[in-house]
N, C-alpha and C positions, 0 to 999 in steps of 0.2 A: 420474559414475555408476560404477559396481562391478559386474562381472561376475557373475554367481550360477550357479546348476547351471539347466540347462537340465530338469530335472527336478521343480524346484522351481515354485510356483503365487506366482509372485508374486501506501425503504420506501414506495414507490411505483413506478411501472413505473420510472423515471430514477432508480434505485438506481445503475446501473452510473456514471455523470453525478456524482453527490453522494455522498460517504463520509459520511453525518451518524452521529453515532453513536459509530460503533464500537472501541465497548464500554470498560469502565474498563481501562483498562490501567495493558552490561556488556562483557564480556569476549566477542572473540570465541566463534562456535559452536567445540564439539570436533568435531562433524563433520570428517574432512577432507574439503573438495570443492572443487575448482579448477575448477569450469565457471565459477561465477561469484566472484570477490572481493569481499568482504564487512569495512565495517570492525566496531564494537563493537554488540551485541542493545542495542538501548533497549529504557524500557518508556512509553505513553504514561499519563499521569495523566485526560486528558481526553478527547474523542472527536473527537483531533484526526489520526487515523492518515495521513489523506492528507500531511498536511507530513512525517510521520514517515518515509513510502515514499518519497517526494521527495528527502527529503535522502539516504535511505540508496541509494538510486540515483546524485544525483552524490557521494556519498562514494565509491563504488562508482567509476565512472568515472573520478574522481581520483585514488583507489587504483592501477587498472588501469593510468592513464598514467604515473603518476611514483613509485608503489610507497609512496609516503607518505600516512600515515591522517591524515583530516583532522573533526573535533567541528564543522560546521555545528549555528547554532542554531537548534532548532524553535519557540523560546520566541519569538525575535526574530522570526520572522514572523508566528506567532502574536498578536505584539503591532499588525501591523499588517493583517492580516485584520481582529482585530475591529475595529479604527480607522473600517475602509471598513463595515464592518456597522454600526456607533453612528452616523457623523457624519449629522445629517441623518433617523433612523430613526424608526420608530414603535415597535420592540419592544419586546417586555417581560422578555424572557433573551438573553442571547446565544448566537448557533447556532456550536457547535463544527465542522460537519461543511464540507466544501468537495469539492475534486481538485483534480488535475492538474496542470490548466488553470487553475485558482484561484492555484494555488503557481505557478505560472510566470509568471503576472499580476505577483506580489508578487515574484519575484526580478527581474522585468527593471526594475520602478520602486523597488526598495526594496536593492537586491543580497541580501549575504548578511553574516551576522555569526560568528562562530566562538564556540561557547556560552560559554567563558571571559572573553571581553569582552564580552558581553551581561551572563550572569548568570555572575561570578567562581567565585562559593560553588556554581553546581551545574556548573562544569567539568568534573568527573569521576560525576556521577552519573549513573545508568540514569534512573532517573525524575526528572520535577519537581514536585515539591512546589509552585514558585512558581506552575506554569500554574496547577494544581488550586485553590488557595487567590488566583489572578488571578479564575477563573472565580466561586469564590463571592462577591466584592467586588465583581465587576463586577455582577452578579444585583442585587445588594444596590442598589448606584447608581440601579439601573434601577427597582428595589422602590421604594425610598425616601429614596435619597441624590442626589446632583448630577446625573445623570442621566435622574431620575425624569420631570420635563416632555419630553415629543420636539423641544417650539419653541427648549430650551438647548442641543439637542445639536450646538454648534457646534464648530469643530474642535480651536479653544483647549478648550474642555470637558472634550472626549472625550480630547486628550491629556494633557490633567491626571487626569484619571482613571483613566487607563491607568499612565501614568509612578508613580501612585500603588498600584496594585494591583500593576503588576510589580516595584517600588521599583528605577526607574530614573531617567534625566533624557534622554530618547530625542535632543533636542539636542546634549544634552553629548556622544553618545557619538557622533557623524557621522565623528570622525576615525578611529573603527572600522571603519567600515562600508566592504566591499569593493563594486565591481561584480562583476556574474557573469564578466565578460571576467577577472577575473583567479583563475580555477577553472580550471585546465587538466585535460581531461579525455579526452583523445586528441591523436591525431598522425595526419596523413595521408600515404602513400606518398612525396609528393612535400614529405615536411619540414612542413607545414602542419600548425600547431597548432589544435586544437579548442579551442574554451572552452563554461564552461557556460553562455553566453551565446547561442551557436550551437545550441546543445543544445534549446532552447527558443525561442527565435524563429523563426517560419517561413521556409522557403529548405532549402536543398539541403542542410542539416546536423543539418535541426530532425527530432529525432522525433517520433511521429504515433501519433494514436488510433485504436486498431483497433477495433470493437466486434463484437464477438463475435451470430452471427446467434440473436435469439430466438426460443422459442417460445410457443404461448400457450394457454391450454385446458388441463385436465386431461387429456383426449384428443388434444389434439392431435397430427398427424403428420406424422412429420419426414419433407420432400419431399426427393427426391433431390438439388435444387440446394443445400436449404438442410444437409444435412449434407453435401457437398463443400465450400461455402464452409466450414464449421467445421473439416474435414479439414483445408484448405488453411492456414485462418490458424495452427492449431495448427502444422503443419509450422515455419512462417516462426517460430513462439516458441521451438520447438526449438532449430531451426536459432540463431539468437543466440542462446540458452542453452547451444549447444554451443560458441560463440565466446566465450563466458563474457561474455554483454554483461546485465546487471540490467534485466530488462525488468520493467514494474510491470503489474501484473494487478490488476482489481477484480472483487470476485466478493460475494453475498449471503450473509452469514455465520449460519447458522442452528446456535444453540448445541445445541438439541436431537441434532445430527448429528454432534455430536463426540463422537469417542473418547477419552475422559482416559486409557485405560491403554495404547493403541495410538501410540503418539507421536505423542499432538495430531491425528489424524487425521478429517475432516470425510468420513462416511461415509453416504451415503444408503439404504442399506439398517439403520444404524439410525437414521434417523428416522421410517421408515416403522416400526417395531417399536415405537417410542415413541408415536407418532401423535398429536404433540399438539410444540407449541411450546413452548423455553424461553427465546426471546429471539430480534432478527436486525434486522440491517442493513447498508448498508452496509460493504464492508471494501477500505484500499487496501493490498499486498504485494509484494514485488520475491520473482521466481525466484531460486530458486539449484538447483536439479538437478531431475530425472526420474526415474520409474521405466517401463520398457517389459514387455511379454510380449512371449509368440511370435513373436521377433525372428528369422527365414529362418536358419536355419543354425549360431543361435548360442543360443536359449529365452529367458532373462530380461535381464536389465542392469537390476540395482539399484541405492543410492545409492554415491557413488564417482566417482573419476573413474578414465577408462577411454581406450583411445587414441584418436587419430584416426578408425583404421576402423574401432574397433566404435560412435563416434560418429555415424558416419555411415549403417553401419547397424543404429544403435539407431533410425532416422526412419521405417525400416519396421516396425516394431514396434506392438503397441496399449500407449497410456499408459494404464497404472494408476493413478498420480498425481502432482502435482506438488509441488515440493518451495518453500515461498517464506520466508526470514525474515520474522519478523513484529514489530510494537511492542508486544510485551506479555509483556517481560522474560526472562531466560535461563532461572529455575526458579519452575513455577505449578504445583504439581498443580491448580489449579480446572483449568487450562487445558489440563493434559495435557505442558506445554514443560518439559524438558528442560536446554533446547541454545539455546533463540530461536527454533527452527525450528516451523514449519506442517505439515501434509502436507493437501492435499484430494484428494480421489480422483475420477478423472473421470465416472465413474457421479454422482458429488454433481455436480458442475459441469456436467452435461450436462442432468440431468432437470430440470424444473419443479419448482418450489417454490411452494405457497400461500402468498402474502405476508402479512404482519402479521395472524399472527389473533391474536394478543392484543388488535388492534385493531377487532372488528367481524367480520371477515370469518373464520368458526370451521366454516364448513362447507367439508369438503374435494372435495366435489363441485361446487363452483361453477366460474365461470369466470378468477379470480383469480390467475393460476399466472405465475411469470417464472424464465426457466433462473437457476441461480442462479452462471452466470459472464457479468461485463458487460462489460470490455473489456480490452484490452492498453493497453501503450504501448511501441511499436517503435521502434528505430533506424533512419534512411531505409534504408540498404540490405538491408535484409528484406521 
């Protein structure tokens, strides 16, 4: 965070659960901001954002312990997501969307692959072309090619069909393939090394989902427990965003509500100005800074970093917004980016949102309404 004048103003309920979706989607940010460490902005080609928060969270972690950037492949789990979605299935497209908890499934039985030995040729690119054109072959299978019967969809099948859409030989390539245990991603007081093996498996090291308390009703009103619980968990994100620890947030992403000229900014007072949907689902994003107001003593603390003790209390302050990198590349004007960077405003993540009226539900009087921030994901000591 950054200092400023104290004069100055600074798709269903289990959206928070499942990123499906979200949305079509380089070089670090020019931001400087050391709360958090951040390696290179991706951008995602398919709506597969949750592997993309995933990785840049333990790239993030990995950064932090050993100062070395490391290209984790989103393709390569990607590739075995869908495996577990085909083998065995009835479907008729394949579902991009997953979390967290989906991606931590798939690194503790699958590890992790470094994008360069997975896919060589997109080593160095922001986007991948191979997922986006993975996903239309696979469709295509499902439509009318090897895949088409659900009674063939045996594992031989599915991964010949795969190896064929990602132009791999996912065999061949086993002596690539690391386990999580060898991701170092901290260090404990006492010399003990974390891995991102620990990071994800439950036990005294594993981080934990927090879910953020909702509300429901158009009307409805917010009880005095249930905005201290929302007080309290915000406090605890803070707080490891002031440790510079990448915590992943999932929140409902209603495009209506963005600001393209405001830096990327998810604003709720305009989407009420708007009053009408332009799209929304699921979204998963890792923090990197805060903004506060009338902070006791000191007024604003904007982007930036800032010391210790105005760190500390920057906690008593009201957050204006949050600051998260996101997978949908470093420069978009659709998008409003810049830099890679997000901003959602807490007024946006606090109020209710009417869920998918593009899908039916178009009266905004009804009972359809979900806050539109769905969880954290914390490090145990917060």
């Amino acid at each position: 965070m950054m200092i400023r004048s104290a004069t100055l103003t600074l798709f269903v309920a289990s959206f928070s659960l499942i990123s499906g979706g979200c949305g079509r989607q380089g070089p670090h940010s020019s931001i400087r901001v050391s709360d958090v460490q951040h390696t290179a902005v991706k951008r995602q080609s398919i709506g597969n954002c949750w592997l993309y928060a995933t990785s840049t969270w333990a790239e993030s972690l990995h950064l932090s312990a050993t100062g070395a950037s490391v290209n984790l492949s989103e393709s390569y789990w990607t590739y075995w997501d869908w495996y577990y979605k085909l083998v065995g299935s009835t479907r008729k497209t394949i579902e991009t969307g997953g979390s967290w908890g989906l991606a931590s499934t798939i690194i503790r039985k699958h590890g992790f692959m470094l994008e360069g030995d997975f896919l060589p040729a997109e080593a160095e690119a922001q986007m991948s072309a191979v997922q986006r054109d993975a996903e239309l072959e696979i469709n295509e299978s499902l439509k009318n090619g090897d895949l088409k019967d659900p009674g063939e969809r045996t594992p031989e099948k599915v991964t010949a069909a795969l190896n064929k859409a990602f132009g791999v030989d996912i065999k061949g390539l086993s002596s690539k393939v690391k386990s999580a245990r060898e991701l170092k991603t901290g260090m404990l007081n006492n010399g003990e090394i974390l891995t991102l093996q620990d990071e994800i498996v439950g036990g005294v090291h594993a981080w934990s989902n927090e879910y953020y308390p909702q509300l429901f009703g158009e009307n409805a009103r917010e009880p005095r427990l249930i905005k201290r619980r929302r007080a309290n968990l915000l406090l605890r994100v803070l707080r490891a965003v002031n440790d510079r620890k990448p915590v992943i947030m999932s929140s409902m992403v209603e495009f209506a509500a963005l600001n393209t000229e405001k830096n990327s900014t998810f604003q709720y007072d305009l989407y009420l100005k708007k009053g009408y949907s332009e799209g929304q689902g699921g979204h998963l994003i890792v923090l990197e800074d805060y903004v506060v107001n009338d902070v006791p003593g000191v007024g604003n603390i904007g982007e930036g970093d800032v010391s210790s003790d105005l760190k500390e209390k920057a906690l008593n302050g009201n957050v204006e917004y949050l600051v998260v990198k996101n997978s949908w590349g470093t420069d978009r004007a659709d998008r409003g980016i810049t830099d890679g960077y997000t901003r959602f405003e807490m007024k946006y993540l606090n109020q209710p949102l009417p869920f998918d009226l593009n899908h039916g539900d178009s009266d905004l009087r009804n009972g359809n309404w979900y806050s539109a921030l769905g969880n954290f994901i914390l490090p145990p000591e917060y």
